[in-house]
C-alpha positions as YAML, in Angstrom:
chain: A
units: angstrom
residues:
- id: 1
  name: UNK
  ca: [0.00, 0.00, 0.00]
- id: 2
  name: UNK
  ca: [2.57, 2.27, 0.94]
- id: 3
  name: UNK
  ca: [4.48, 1.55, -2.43]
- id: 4
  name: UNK
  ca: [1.44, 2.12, -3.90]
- id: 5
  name: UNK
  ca: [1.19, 5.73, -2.73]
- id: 6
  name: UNK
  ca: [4.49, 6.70, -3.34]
- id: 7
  name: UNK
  ca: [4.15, 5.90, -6.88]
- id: 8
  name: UNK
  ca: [0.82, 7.55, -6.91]
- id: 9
  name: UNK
  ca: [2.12, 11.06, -5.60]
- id: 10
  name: UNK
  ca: [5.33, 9.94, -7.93]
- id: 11
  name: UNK
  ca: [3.22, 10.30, -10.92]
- id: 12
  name: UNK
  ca: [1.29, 13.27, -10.19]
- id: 13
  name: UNK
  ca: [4.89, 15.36, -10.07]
- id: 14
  name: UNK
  ca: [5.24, 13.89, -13.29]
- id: 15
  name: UNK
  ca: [2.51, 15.28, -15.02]
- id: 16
  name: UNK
  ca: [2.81, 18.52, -13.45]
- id: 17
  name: UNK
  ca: [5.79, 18.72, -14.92]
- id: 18
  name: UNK
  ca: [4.92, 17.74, -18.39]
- id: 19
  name: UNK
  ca: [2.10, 20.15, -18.25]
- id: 20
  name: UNK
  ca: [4.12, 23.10, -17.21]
- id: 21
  name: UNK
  ca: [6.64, 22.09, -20.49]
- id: 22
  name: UNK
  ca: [3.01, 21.87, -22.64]
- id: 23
  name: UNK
  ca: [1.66, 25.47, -21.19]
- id: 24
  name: UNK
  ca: [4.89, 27.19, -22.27]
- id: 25
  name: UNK
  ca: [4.47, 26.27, -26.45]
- id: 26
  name: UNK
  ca: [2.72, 28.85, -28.25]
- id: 27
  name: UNK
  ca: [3.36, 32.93, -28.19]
- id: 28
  name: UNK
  ca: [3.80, 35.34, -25.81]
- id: 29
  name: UNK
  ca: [4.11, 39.18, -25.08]
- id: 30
  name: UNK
  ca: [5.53, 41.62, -22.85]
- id: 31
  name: UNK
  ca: [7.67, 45.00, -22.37]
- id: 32
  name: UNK
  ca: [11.24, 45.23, -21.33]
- id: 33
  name: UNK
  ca: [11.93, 48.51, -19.19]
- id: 34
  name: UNK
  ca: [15.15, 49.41, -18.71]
- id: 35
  name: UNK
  ca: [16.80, 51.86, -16.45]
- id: 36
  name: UNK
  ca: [17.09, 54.89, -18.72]
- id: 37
  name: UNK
  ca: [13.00, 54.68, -18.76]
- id: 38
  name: UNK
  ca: [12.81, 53.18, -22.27]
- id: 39
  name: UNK
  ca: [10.58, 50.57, -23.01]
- id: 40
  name: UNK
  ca: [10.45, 47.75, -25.45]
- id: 41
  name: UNK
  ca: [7.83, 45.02, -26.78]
- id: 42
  name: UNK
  ca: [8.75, 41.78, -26.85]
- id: 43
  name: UNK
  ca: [7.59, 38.75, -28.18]
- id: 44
  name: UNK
  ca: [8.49, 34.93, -27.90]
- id: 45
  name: UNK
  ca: [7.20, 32.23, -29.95]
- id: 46
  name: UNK
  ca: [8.19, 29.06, -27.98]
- id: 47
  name: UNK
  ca: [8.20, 25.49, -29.09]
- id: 48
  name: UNK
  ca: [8.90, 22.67, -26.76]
- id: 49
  name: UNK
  ca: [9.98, 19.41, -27.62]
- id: 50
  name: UNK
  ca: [10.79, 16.92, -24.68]
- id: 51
  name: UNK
  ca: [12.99, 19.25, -22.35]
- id: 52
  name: UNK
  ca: [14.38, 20.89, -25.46]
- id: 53
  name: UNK
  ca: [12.97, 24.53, -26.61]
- id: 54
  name: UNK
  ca: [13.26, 26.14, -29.99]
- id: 55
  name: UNK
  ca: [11.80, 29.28, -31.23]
- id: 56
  name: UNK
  ca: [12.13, 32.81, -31.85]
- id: 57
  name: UNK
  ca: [12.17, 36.05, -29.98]
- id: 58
  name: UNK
  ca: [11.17, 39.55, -31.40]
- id: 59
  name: UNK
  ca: [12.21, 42.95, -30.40]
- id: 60
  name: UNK
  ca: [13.21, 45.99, -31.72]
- id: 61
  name: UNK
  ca: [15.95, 44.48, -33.57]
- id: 62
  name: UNK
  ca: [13.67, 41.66, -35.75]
- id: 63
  name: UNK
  ca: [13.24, 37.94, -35.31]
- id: 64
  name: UNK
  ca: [16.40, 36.55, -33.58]
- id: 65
  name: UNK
  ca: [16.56, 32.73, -32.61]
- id: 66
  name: UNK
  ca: [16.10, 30.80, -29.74]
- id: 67
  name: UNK
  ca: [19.36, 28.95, -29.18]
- id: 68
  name: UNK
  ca: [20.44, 26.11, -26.27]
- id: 69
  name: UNK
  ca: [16.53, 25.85, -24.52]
- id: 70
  name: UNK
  ca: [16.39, 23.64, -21.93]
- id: 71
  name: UNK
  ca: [13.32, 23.14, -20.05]
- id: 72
  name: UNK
  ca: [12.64, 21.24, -16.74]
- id: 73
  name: UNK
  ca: [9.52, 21.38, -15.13]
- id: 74
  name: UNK
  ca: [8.74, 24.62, -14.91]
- id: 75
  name: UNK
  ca: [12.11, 26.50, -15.19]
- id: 76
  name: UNK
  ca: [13.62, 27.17, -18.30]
- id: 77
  name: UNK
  ca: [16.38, 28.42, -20.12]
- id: 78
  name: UNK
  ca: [17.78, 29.62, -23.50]
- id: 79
  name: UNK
  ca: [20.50, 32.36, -24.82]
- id: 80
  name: UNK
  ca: [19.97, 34.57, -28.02]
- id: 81
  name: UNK
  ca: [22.33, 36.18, -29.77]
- id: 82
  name: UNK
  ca: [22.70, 40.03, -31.05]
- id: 83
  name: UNK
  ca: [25.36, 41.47, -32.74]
- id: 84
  name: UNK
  ca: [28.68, 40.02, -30.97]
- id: 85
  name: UNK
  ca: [26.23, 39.89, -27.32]
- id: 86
  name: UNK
  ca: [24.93, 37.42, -25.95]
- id: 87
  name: UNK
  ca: [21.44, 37.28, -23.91]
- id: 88
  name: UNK
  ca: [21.07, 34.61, -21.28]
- id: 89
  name: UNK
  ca: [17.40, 34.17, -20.48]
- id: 90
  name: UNK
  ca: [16.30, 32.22, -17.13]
- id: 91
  name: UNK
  ca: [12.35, 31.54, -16.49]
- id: 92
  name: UNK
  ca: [9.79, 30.02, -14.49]
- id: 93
  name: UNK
  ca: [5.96, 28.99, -15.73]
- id: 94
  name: UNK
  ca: [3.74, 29.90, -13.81]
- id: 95
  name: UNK
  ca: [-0.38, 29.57, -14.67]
- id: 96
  name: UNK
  ca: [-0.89, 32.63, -16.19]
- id: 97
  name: UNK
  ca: [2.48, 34.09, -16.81]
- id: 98
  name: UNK
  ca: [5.88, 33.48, -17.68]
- id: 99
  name: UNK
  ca: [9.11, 35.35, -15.13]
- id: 100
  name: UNK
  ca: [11.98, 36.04, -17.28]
- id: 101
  name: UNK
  ca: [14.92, 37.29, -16.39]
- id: 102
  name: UNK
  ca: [17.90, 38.62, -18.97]
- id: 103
  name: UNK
  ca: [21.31, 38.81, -18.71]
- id: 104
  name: UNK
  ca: [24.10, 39.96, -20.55]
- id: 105
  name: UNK
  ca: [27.44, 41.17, -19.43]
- id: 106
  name: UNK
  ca: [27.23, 42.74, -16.04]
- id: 107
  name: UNK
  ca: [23.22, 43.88, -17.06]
- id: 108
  name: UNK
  ca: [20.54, 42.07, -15.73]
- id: 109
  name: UNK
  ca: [16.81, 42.85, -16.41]
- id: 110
  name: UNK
  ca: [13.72, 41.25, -15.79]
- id: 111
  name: UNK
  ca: [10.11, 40.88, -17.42]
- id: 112
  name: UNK
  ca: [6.76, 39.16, -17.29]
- id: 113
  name: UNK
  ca: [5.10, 37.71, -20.09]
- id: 114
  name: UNK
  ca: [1.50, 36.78, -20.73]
- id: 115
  name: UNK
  ca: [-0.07, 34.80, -23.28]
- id: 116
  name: UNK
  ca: [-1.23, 36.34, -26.35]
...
């Protein structure tokens, strides 16, 4: 019985996490504000495939793509690349959102993204 149970409560981490991996395919939007007061739009297209993402990221500087996604659960990661810099992204799924955070160099910024 107690086997039984641990499996049971084994299984239901497992499809938590497969349905956290599931939520994050398809597009989202949101606005990058950085210190100076600008602000940019952003939009992802994610694609998840096992605990490997693909896609594409838009901002003011066009389509760029997704390059080294991971996913695990519901954390996530990727780089993209622009010009000679490179952006590390790091996020977390959540129900209704996505937290992102971006890095590059000593700069570190971070966004929420919603479903569009």
């Amino acid at each position: 019985m107690k086997k039984l149970f641990l499996l049971s409560i084994l299984l239901c981490f497992v499809a938590a996490g497969l349905a956290a991996t599931t939520a994050l395919s398809g597009q989202w939007i949101g606005t990058l504000k950085t210190d100076d007061g600008n602000e940019y739009p952003l939009q992802y297209n994610f694609k998840v495939d096992g605990d490997k993402l693909t896609g594409t990221v838009r901002g003011p500087h066009g389509d760029l793509p997704i390059n080294d996604g991971q996913i695990h659960g519901s954390v996530f990661s990727f780089d993209v690349s622009l010009d000679k810099m490179f952006l590390l992204h790091t996020g977390k799924i959540y129900p209704d959102s996505i937290s992102l955070d971006i890095e590059c160099d000593e700069t570190k910024a971070h966004t929420v993204l919603k479903r569009n």
